[in-house]
Structure formats: C-alpha cells, structure tokens
gemmi code that builds the backbone of each chain (N, CA, C; Angstrom):
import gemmi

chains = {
    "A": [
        ("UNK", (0.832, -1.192, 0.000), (0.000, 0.000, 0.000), (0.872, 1.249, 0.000)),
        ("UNK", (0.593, 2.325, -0.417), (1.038, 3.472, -0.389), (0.675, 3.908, 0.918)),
        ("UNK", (2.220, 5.593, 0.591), (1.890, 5.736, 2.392), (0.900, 6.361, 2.411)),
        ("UNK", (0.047, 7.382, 1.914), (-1.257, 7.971, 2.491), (-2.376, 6.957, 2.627)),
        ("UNK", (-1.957, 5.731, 1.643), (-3.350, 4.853, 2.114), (-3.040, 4.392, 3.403)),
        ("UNK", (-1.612, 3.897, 3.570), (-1.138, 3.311, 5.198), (-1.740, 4.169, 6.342)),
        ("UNK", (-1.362, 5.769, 6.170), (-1.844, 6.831, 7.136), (-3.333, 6.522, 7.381)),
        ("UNK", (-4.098, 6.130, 6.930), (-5.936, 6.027, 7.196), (-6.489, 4.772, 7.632)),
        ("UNK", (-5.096, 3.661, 7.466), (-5.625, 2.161, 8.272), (-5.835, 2.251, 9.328)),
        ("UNK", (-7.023, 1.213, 9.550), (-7.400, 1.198, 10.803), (-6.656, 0.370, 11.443)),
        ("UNK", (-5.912, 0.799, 12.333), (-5.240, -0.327, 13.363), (-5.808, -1.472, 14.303)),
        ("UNK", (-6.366, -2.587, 14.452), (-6.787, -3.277, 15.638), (-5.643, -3.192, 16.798)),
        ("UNK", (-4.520, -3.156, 16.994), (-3.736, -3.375, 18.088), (-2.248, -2.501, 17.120)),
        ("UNK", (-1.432, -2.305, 18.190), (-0.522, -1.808, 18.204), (0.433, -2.363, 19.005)),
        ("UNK", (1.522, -2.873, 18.264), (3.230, -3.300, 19.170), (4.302, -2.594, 19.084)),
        ("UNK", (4.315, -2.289, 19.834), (5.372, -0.901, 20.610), (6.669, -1.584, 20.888)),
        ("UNK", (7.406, -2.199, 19.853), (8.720, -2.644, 20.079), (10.351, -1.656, 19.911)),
        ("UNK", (9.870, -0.356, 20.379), (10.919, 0.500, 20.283), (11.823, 0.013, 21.470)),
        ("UNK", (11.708, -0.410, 22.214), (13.056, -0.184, 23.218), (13.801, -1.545, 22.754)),
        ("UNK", (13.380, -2.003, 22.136), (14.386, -3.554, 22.045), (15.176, -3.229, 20.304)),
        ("UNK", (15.958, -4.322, 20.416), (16.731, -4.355, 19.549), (16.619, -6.111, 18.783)),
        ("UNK", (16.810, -6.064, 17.502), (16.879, -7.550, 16.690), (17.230, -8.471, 17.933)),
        ("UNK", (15.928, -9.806, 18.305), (15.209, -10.163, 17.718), (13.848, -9.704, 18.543)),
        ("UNK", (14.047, -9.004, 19.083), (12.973, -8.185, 19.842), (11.729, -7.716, 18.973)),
        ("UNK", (11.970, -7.159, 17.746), (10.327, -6.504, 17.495), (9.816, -8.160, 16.814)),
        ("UNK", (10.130, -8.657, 16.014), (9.877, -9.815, 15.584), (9.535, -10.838, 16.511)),
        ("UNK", (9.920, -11.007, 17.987), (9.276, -11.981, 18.645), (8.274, -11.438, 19.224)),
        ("UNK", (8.133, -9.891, 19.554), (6.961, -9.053, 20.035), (5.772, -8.907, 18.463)),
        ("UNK", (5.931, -9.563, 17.175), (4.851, -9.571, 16.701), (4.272, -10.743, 16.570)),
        ("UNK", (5.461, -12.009, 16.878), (4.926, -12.785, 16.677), (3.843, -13.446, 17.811)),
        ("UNK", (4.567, -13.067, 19.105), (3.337, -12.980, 20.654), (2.036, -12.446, 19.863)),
        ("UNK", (1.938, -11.180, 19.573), (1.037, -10.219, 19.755), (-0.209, -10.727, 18.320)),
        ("UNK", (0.446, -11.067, 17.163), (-0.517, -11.435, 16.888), (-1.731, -12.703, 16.765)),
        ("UNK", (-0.938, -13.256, 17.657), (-1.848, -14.955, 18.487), (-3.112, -14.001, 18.983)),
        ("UNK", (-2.710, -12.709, 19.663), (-3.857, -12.010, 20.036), (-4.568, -11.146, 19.569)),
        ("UNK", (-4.887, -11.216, 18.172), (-5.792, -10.821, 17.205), (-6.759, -11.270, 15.709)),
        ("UNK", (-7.464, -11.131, 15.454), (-8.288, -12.361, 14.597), (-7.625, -12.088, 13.445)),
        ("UNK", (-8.017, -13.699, 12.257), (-7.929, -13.270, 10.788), (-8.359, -11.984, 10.301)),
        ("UNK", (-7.440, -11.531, 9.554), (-8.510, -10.076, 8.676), (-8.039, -8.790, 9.422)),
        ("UNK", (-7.565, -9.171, 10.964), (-7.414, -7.622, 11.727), (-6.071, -7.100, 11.243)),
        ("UNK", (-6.035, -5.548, 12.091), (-4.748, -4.962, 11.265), (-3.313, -4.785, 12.555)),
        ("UNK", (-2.287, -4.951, 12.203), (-1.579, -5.204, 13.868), (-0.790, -3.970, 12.989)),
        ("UNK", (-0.275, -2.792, 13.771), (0.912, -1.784, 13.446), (2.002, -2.496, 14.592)),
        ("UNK", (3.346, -2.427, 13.791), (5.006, -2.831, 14.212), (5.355, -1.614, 14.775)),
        ("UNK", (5.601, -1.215, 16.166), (6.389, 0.089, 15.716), (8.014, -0.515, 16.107)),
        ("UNK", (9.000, 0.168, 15.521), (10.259, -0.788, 15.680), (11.370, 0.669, 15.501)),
        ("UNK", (12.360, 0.838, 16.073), (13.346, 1.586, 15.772), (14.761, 0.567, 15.301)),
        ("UNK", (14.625, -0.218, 15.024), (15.519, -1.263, 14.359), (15.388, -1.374, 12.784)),
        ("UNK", (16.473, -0.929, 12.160), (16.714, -0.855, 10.914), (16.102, -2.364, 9.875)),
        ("UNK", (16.564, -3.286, 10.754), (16.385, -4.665, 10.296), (15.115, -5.414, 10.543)),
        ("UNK", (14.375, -4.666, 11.596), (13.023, -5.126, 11.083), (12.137, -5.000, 9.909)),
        ("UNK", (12.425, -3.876, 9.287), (11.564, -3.595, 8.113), (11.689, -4.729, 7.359)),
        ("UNK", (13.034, -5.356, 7.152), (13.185, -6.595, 5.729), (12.392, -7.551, 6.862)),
        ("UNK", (12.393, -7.641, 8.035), (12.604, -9.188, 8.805), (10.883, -9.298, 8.810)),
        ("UNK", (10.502, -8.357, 9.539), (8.959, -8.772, 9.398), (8.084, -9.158, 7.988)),
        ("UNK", (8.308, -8.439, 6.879), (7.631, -8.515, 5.854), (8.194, -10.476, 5.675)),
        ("UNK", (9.262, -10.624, 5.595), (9.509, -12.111, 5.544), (8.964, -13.067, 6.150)),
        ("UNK", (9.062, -12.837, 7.605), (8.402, -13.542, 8.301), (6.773, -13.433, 8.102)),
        ("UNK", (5.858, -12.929, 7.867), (4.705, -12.414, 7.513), (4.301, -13.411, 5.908)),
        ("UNK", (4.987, -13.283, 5.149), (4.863, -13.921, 3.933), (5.034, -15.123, 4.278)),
        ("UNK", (5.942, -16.215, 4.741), (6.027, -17.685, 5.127), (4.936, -18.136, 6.689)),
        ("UNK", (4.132, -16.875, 7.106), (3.344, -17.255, 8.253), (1.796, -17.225, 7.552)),
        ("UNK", (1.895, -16.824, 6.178), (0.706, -16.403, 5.693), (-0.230, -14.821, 5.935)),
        ("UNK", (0.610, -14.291, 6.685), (-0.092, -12.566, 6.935), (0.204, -11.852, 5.238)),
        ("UNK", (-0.262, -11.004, 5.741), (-0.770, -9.674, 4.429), (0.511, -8.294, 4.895)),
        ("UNK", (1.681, -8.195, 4.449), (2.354, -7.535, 4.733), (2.013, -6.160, 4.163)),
        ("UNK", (1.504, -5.275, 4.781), (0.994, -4.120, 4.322), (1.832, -3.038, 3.884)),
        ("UNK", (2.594, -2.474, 4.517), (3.724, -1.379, 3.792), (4.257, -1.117, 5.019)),
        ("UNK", (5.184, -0.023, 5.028), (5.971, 0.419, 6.065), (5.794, 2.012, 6.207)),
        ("UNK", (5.685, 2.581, 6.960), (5.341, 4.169, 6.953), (7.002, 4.495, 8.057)),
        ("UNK", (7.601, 5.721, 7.259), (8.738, 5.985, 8.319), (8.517, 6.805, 8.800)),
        ("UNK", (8.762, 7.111, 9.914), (8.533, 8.257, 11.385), (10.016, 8.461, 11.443)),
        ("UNK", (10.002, 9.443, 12.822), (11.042, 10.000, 13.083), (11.925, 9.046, 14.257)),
        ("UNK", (13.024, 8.660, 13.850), (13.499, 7.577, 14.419), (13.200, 6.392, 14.626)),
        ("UNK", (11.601, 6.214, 14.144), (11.027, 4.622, 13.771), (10.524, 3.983, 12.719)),
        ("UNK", (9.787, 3.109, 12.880), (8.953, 2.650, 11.226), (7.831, 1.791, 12.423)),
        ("UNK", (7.001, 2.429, 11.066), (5.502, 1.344, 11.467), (5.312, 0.398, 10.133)),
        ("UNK", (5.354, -0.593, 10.743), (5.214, -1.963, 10.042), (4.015, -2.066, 10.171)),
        ("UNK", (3.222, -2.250, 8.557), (1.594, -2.896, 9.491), (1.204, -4.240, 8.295)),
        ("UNK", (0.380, -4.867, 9.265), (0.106, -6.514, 8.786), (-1.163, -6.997, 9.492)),
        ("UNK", (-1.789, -7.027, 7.812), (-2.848, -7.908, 8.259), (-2.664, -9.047, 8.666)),
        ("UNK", (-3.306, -9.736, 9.708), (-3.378, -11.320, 10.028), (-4.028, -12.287, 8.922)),
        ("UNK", (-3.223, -13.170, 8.559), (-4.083, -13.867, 7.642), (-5.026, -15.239, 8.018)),
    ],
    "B": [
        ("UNK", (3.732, -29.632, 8.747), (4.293, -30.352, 9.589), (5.652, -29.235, 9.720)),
        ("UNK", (6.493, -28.629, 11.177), (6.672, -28.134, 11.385), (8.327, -28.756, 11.040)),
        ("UNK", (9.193, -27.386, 10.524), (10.322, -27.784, 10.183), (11.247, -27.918, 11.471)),
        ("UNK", (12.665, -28.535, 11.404), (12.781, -28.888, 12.015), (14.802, -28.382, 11.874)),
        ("UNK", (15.159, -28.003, 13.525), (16.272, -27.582, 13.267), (17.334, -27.940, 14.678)),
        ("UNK", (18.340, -28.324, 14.046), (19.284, -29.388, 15.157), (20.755, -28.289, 15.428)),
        ("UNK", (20.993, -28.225, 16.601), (21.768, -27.300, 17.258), (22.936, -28.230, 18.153)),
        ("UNK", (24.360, -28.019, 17.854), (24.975, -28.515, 17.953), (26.092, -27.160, 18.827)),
        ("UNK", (25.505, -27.207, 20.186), (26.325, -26.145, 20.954), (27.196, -26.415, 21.675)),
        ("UNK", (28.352, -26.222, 20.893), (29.800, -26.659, 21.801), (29.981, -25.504, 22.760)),
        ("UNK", (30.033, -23.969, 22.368), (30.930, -23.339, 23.057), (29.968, -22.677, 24.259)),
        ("UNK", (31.149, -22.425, 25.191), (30.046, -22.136, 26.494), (30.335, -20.750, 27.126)),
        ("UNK", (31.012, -20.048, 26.131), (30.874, -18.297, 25.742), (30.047, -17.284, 25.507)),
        ("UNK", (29.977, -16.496, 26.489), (29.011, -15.743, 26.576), (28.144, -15.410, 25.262)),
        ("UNK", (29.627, -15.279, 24.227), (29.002, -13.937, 23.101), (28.549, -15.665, 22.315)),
        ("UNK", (28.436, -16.000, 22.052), (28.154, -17.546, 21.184), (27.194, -17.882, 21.919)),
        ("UNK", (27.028, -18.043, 22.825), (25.585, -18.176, 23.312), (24.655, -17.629, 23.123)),
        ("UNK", (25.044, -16.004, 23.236), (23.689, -15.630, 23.087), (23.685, -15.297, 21.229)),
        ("UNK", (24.757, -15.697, 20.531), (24.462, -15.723, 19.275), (23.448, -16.892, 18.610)),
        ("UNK", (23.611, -18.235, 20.059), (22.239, -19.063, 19.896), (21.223, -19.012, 19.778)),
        ("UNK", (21.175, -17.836, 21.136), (19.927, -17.218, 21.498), (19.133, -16.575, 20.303)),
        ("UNK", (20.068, -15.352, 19.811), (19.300, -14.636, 18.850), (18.834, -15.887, 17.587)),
        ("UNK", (19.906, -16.636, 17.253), (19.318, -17.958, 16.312), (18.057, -18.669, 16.774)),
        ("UNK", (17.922, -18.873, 17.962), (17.394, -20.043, 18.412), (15.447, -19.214, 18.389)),
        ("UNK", (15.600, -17.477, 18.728), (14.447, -16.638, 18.483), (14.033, -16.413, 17.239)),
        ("UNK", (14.790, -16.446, 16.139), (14.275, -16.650, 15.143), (13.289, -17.955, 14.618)),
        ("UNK", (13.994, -18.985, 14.902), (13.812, -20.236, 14.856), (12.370, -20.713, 15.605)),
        ("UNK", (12.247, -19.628, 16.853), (10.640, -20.216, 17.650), (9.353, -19.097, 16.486)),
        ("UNK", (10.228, -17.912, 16.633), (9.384, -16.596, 15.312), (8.914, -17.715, 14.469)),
        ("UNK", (9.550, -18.569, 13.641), (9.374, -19.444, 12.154), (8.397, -20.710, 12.945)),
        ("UNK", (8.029, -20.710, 14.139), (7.977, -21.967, 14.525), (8.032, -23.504, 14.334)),
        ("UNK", (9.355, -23.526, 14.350), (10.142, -24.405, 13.934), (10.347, -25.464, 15.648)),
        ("UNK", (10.659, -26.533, 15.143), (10.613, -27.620, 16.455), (12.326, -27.870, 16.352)),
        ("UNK", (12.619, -27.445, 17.190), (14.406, -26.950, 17.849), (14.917, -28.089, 18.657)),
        ("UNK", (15.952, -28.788, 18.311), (16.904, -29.534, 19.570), (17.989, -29.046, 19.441)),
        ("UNK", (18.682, -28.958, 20.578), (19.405, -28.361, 20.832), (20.537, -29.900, 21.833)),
        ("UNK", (21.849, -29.736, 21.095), (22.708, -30.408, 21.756), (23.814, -30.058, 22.601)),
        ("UNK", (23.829, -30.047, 23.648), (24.834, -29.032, 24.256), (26.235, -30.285, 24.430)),
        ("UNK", (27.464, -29.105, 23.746), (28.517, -30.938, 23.698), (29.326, -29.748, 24.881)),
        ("UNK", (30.193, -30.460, 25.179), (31.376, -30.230, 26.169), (31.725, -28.758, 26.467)),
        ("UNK", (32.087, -27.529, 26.159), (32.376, -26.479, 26.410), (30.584, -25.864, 27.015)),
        ("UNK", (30.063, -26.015, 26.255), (28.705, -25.921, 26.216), (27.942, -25.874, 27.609)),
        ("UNK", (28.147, -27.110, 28.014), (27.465, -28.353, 29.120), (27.778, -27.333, 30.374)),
        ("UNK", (28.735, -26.438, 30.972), (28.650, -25.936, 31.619), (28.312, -24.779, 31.684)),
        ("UNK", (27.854, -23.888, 31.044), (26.934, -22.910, 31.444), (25.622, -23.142, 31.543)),
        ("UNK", (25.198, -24.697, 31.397), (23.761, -24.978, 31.511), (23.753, -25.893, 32.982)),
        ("UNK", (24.948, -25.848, 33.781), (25.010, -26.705, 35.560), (24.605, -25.599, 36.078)),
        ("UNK", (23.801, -26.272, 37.274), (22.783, -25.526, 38.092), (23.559, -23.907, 38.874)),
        ("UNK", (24.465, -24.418, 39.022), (25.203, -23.236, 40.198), (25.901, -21.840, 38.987)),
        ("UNK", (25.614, -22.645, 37.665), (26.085, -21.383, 36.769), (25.118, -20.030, 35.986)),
        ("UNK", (23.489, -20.666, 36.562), (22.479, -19.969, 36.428), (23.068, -18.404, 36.073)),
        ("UNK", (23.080, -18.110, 37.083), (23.469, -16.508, 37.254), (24.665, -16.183, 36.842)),
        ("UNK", (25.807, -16.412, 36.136), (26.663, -16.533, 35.299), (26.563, -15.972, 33.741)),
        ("UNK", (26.807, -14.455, 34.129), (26.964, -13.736, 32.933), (28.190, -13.748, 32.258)),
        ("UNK", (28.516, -13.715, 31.430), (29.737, -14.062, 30.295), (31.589, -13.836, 31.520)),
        ("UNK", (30.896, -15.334, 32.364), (32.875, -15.722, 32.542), (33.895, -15.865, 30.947)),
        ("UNK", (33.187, -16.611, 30.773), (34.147, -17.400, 29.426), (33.287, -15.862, 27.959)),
        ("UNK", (34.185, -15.799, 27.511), (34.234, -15.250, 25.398), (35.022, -15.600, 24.808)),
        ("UNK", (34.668, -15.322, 23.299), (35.689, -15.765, 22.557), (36.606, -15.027, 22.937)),
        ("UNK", (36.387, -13.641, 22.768), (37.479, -12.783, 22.452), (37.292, -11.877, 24.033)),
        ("UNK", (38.238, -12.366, 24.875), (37.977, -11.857, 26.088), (38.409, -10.447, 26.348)),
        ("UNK", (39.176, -9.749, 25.738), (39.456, -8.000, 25.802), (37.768, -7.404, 24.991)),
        ("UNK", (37.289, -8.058, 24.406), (36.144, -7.397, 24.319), (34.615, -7.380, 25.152)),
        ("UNK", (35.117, -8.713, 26.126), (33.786, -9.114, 26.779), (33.101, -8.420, 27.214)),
        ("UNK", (33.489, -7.167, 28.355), (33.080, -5.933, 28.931), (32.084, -5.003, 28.109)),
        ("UNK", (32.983, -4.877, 26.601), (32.067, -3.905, 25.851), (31.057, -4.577, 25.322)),
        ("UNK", (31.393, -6.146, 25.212), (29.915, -6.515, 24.161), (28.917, -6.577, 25.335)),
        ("UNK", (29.172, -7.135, 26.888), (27.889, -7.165, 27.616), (27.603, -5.831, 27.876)),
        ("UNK", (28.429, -4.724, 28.293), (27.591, -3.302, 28.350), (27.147, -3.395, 26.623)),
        ("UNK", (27.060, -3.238, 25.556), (26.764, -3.038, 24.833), (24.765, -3.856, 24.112)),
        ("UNK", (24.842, -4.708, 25.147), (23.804, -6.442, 25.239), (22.828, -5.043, 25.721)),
        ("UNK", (23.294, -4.827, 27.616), (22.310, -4.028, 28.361), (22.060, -2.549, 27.982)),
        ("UNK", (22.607, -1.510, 27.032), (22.462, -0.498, 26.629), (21.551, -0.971, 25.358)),
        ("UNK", (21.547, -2.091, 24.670), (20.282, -1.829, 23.715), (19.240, -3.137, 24.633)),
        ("UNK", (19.280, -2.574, 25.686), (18.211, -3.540, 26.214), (17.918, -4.856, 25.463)),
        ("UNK", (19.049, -5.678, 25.666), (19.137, -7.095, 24.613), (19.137, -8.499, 25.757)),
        ("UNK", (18.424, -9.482, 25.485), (18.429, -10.564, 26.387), (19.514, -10.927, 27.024)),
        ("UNK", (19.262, -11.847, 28.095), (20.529, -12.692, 28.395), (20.205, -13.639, 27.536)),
        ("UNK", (21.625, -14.375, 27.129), (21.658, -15.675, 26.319), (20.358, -16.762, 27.157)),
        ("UNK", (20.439, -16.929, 28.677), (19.435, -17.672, 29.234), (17.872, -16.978, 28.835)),
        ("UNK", (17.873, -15.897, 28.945), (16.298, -15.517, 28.893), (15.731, -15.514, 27.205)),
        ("UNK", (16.975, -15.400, 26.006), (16.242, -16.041, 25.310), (16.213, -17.623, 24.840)),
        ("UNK", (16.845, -18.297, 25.468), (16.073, -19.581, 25.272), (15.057, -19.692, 26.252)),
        ("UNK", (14.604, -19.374, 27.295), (13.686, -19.322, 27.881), (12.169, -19.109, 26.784)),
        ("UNK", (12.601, -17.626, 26.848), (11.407, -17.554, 25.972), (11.249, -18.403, 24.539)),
        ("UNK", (11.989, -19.147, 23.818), (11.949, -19.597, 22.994), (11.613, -20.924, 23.199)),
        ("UNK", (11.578, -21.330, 24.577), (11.125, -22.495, 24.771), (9.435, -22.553, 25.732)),
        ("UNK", (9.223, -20.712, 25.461), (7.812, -20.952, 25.447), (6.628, -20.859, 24.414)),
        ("UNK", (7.808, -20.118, 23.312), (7.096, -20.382, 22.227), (7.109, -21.230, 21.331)),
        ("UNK", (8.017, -22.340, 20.824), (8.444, -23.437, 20.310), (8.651, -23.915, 20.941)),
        ("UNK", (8.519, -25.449, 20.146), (8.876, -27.088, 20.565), (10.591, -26.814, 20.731)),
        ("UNK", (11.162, -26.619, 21.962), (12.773, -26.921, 21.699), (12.889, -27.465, 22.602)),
        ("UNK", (13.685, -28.424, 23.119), (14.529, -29.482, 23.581), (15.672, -29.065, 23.685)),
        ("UNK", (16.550, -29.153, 25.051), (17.563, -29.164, 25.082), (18.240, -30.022, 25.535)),
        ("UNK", (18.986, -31.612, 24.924), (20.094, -32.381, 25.008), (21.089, -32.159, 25.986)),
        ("UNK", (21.421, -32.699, 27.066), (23.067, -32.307, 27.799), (23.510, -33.422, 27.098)),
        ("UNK", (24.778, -33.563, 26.324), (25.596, -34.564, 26.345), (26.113, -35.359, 27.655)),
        ("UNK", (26.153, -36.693, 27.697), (26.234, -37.222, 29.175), (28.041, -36.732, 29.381)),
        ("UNK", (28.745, -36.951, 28.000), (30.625, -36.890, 28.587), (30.444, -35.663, 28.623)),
        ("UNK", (29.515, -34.657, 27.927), (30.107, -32.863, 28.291), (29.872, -32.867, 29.796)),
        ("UNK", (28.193, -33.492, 30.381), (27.853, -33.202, 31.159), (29.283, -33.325, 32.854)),
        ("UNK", (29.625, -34.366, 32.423), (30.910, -35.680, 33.389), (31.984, -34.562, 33.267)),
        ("UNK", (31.877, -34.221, 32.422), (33.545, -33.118, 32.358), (33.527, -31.938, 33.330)),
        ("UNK", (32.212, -31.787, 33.499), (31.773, -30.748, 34.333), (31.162, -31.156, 35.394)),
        ("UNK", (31.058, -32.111, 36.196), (30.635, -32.734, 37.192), (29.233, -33.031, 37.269)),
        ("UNK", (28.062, -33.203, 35.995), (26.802, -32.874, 36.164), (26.973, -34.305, 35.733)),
        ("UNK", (26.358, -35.479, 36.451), (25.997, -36.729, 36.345), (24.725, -36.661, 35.844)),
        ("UNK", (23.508, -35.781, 36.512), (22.297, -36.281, 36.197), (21.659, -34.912, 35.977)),
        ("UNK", (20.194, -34.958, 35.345), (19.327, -34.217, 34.814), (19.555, -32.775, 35.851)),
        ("UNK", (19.372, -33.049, 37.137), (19.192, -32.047, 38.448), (20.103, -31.606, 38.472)),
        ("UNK", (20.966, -31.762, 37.854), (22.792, -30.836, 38.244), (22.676, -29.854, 37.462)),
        ("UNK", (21.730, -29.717, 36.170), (21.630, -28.889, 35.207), (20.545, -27.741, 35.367)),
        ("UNK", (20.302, -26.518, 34.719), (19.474, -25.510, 35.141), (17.763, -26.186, 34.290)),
        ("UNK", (17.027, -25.442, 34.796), (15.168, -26.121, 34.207), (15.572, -25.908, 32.648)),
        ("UNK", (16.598, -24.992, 32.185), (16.025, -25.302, 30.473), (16.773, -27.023, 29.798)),
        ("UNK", (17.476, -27.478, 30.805), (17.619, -28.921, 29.882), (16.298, -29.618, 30.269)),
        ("UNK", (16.098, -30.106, 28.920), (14.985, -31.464, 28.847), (15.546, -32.845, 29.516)),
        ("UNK", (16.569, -33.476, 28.906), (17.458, -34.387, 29.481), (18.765, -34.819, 29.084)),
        ("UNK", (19.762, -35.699, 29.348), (21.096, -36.226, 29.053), (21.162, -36.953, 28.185)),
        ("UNK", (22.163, -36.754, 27.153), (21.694, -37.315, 25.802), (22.669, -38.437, 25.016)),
        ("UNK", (23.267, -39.279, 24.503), (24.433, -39.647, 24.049), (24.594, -39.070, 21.923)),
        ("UNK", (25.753, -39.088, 21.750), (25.873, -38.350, 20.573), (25.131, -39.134, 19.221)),
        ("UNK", (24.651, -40.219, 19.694), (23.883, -41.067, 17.762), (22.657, -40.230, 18.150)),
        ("UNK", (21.854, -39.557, 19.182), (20.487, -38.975, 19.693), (21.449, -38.136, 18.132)),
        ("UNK", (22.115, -37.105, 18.763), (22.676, -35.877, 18.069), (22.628, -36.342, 16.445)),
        ("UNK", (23.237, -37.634, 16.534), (23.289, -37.294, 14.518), (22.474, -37.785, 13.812)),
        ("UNK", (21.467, -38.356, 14.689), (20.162, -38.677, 13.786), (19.431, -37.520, 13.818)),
        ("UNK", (19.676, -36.770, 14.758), (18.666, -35.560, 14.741), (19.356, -34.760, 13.501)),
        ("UNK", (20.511, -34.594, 13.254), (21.318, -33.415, 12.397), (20.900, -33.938, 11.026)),
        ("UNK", (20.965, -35.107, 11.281), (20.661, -36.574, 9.878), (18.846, -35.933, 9.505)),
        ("UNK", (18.054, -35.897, 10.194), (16.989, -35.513, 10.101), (16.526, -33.655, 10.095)),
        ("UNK", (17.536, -32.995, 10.080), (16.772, -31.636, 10.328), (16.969, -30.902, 9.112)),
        ("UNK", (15.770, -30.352, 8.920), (16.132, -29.234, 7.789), (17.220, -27.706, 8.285)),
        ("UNK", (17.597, -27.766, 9.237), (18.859, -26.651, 9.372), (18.973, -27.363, 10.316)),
        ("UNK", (21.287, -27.205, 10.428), (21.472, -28.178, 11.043), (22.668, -27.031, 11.530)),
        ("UNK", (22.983, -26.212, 13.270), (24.119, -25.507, 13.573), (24.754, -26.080, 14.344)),
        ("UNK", (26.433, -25.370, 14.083), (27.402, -25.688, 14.987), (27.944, -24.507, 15.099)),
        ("UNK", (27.584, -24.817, 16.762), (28.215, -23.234, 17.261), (28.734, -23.536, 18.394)),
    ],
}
model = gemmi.Model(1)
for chain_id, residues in chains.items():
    chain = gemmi.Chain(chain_id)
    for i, (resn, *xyz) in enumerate(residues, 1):
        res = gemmi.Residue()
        res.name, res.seqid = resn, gemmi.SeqId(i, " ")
        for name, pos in zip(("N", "CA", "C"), xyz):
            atom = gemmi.Atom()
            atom.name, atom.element = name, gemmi.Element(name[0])
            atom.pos, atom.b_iso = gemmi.Position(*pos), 0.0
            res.add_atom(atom)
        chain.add_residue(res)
    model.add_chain(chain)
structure = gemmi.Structure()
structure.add_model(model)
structure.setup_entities()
C-alpha cells in the first residue's frame, strides 16, 4: 500500500517494540498477533533498521498480508494484516 | 508439519551463546521444532550453580566488557532468557551430552538448570542433524 493509504488504516492493536533491539520486534509480533483475529490490522512500531526486511519475511512464510511500512522519526511502522 | 532444526552447541561463551539465542528466536518466530545439543564447552553454562553466570568465558575476552555493556544499553536478552522464551514459544529441547555433562561434574538431569529437557548420548545428536532441515554448529 502506499503511504497515504497506510496513514488512514485502521489499526486493531498496536506493538510498541521500540526499546528492544533484533530479535525483539519480531518476537513481540509474533506474541502479539496470536492475540488478534484473521482479517485484523496489527501496526510494528520498531526503531531497528532490520526489522523492516525481517517482518515482511516472516509475515509472507506465516501467511499474513504484509501491508507497507510508513517511516517516522526515528522509527517505522510496520503494518500486517493477520491472515 | 513443522520444520525442524538441530543445534549442535559446543561453546560455552558468553558472546556464542547468546548468538544461539538470537538464532534459536528466530527459529521459535518461524515456529520451527528446535533440539538443541549441548557438547562439552557448552554443558557448563547450563550446571545448576552457573544460572546466574553472565559471560565468565568469550571468545574474544578483551572485548567481553564492551559486548555485555553493549547487550544491556540496547536492552538485549541474556543468552538464558532467550532460550527461555523460545522455549515458550516453540517445541525446543535441550540435550546435555552425558561426557560434556561428566567433564563438568553434572551426572544427572538435576545438576543442570530447568532449560535442559534431558542427558543425551551423541547417535540422539546425529540422527537428529541426519533428520533436520537446518542443522548448527556453534
């Protein structure tokens, strides 16, 4: 998705994996989205350079909907539908 | 049917350990079903009294200082807490070799900390390596 379409998703939950470092946001999405249904929308937030490639990967071999990446100031929001 | 990945952990160094660790978190992320063989260097940072045993042994010991301040400034696991957690999110198993275990005075299961499963002899190890779709030595 493009970023202004990213800016208007609706989020179901949000993972706030800024204070950790590789493999930290990736095991905090993979917890977090056991706790949300097919179809919902989970935002990554991550200040780790290497999540952006790592999640979309992991997301594609788990079957999620890797949505785009929006960059902020010192972070990125990763967002993914559950599939 | 869940892939499957065989760990062959000799060294019992801080920074290699927790280079397991970060392997071994990927590996529960993919959920993948993990054994883990701990051989001789290994076998003792997993005896009971070494629990709390932050990086005695590294490879490279003039750097040990900076890589563990460097672990706790990006708020990064201990090598123990992520197999912990990786053994609550994946199937992993952890093997003591019985001669690593003997080299280090751990005869039986209880000499070792809660993340070993049990004491293992090395054909366990190469049928598992024989059988896994990723197979490390570290």
């Amino acid at each position: 998705m493009e970023a202004n379409e990213l800016k208007t998703v609706a989020v179901d939950k949000t993972v706030d994996a800024r204070g950790t470092a590789c493999p930290g946001p990736l095991l905090a999405a993979k917890k977090e989205i056991a706790n949300i249904a097919s179809g919902e929308v989970m935002e990554v937030l991550s200040a780790d350079e290497a999540t952006k490639r790592d999640i979309p990967k992991w997301a594609q071999k788990k079957g999620h909907d890797y949505m785009g990446v929006l960059e902020e100031d010192g972070y990125f929001r990763i967002y993914l539908k559950k599939g | 049917m869940a892939q499957k990945m065989a760990m062959a952990l000799f060294s019992g160094s801080v920074d290699k350990l927790t280079a397991a660790g970060v392997i071994l978190s990927g590996a529960a992320a993919d959920d993948m079903d993990v054994d883990i063989y701990v051989l001789l260097m290994g076998a003792r940072a997993f005896k009971k009294e070494n629990i709390n045993e932050q990086g005695t042994l590294a490879e490279l010991p003039h750097l040990k200082d900076e890589f563990l301040a460097s672990l706790e400034r990006l708020n990064v696991n201990t090598w123990i807490e992520f197999f912990k957690q990786a053994k609550e999110m994946t199937n992993v198993k952890i093997h003591i070799c019985g001669l690593a275990g003997k080299i280090w005075g751990g005869e039986k299961l209880e000499d070792f900390n809660e993340l070993a499963d049990d004491i293992c002899g090395i054909g366990e190890y190469i049928t598992s390596a024989q059988e896994a779709d990723v197979h490390l030595f570290i």
